[in-house]
C-alpha positions in Angstrom: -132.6 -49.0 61.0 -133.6 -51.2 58.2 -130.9 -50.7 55.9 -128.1 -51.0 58.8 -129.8 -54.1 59.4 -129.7 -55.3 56.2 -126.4 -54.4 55.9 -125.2 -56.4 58.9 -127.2 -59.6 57.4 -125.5 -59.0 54.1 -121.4 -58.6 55.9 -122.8 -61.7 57.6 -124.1 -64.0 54.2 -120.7 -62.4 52.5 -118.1 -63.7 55.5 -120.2 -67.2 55.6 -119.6 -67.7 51.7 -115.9 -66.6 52.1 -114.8 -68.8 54.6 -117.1 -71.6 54.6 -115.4 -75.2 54.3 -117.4 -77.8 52.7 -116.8 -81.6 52.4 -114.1 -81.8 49.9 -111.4 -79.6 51.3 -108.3 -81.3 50.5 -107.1 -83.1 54.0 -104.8 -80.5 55.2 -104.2 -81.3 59.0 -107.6 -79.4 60.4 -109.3 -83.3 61.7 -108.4 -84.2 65.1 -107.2 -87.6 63.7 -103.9 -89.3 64.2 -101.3 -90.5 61.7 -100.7 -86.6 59.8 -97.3 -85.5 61.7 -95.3 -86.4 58.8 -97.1 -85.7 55.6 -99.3 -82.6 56.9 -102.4 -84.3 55.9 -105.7 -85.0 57.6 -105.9 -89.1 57.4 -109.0 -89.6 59.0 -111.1 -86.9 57.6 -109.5 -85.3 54.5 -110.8 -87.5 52.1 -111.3 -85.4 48.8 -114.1 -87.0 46.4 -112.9 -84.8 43.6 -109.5 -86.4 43.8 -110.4 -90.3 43.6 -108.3 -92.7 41.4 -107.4 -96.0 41.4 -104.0 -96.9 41.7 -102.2 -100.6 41.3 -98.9 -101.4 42.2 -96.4 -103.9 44.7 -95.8 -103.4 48.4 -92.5 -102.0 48.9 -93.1 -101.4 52.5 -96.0 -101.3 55.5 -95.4 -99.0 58.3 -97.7 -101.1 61.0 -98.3 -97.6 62.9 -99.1 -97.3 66.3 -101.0 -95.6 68.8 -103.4 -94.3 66.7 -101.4 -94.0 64.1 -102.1 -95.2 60.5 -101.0 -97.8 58.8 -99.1 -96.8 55.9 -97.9 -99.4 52.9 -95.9 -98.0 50.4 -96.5 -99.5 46.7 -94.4 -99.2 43.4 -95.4 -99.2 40.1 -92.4 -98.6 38.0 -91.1 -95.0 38.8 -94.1 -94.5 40.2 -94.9 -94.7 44.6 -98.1 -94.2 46.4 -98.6 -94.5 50.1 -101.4 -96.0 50.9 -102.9 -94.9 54.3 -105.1 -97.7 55.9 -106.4 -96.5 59.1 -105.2 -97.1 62.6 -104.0 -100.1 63.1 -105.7 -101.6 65.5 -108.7 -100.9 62.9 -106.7 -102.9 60.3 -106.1 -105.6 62.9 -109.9 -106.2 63.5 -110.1 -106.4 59.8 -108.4 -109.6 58.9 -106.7 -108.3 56.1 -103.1 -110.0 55.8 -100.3 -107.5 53.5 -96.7 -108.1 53.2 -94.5 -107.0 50.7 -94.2 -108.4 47.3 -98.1 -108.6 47.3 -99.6 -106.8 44.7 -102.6 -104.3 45.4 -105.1 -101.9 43.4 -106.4 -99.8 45.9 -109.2 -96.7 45.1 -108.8 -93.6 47.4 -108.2 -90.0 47.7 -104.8 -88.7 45.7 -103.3 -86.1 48.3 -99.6 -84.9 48.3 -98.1 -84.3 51.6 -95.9 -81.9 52.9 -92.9 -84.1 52.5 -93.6 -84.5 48.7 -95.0 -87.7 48.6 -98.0 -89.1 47.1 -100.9 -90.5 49.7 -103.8 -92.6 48.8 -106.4 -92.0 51.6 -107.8 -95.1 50.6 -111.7 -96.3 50.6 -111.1 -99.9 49.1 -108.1 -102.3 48.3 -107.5 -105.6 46.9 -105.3 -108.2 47.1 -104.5 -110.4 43.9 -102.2 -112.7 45.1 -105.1 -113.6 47.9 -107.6 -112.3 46.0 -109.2 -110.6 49.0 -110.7 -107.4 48.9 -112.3 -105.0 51.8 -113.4 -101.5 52.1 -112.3 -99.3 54.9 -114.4 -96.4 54.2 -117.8 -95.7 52.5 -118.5 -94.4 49.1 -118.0 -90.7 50.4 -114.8 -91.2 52.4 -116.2 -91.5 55.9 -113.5 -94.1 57.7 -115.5 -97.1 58.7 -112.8 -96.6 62.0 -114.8 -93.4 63.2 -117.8 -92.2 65.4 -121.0 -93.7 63.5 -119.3 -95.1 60.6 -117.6 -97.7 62.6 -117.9 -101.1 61.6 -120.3 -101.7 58.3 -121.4 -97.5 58.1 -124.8 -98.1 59.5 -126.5 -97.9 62.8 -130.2 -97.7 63.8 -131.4 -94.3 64.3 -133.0 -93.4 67.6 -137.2 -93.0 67.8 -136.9 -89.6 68.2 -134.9 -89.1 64.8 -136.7 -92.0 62.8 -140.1 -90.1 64.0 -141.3 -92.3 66.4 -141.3 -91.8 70.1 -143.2 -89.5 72.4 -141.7 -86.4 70.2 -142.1 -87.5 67.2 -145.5 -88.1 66.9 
């Protein structure tokens, strides 16, 4: 009984470890976010901390989005294009954050190459130096500021009962 037992715990730990996905899978459409019909990827949640890089270029294009949908501007550096995905655009609206093409960005994201062959920047900060304004639309380990608890600066206040306090923490 013991070692069928212990053989069952072990088929278990194995098939865990074999199909367990952690937080830097590379965004591949498994999120229930919007705005990854045409390049395949996850927007909202497949940001990929071992793929960050800083990328500078001109605004060819922005692609407002809508419903849901993210806002995608598309920058050139020489040869070189990056999309740079923004968040929904009613996210982008609340933020203030005036682009239009000919303004030149550096942005820092998430390198990811869709589907259809391009090159996406799931991006956590840009800037602006033509305005010279800057803003982060997600935190330090890729959670969009747009989603569940993140929204708005990345912090809330926990509840008493988490934080300790309360009639169950005590």
């Amino acid at each position: 009984m013991i070692r069928g037992r212990s053989t069952l715990i072990l088929t278990i730990l194995v098939f865990l470890a074999l199909f367990h996905a952690g937080n830097a899978t590379a965004g591949w459409g498994f999120g229930f976010g919007w705005g990854w019909e045409k390049s395949g990827l996850d927007l909202d949640e497949g940001y990929d901390l071992n793929t960050v890089v800083t990328v500078t270029g001109t605004i060819a294009s922005v692609e407002p989005g809508g419903d849901g949908k993210h806002m995608l501007v598309t920058i050139k550096e020489g040869e070189d294009t990056v999309v740079l995905a923004l968040g929904p655009r009613w996210y982008w609206n609340e933020k203030g954050f005036p682009l239009k093409p000919g303004d030149r960005l550096t942005a820092k994201g998430a390198k990811a190459i869709g589907k259809d062959g391009t090159i996406y920047l799931l991006t956590q900060k840009v800037g602006n130096s033509l305005t010279g304004g800057e803003t982060a639309i997600r935190s330090d380990a890729g959670r969009p500021f747009w989603s569940g608890s993140s929204r708005g600066n990345g912090t809330r206040p926990m509840s008493p009962i988490r934080r300790g306090g309360g009639r169950h923490g005590r």
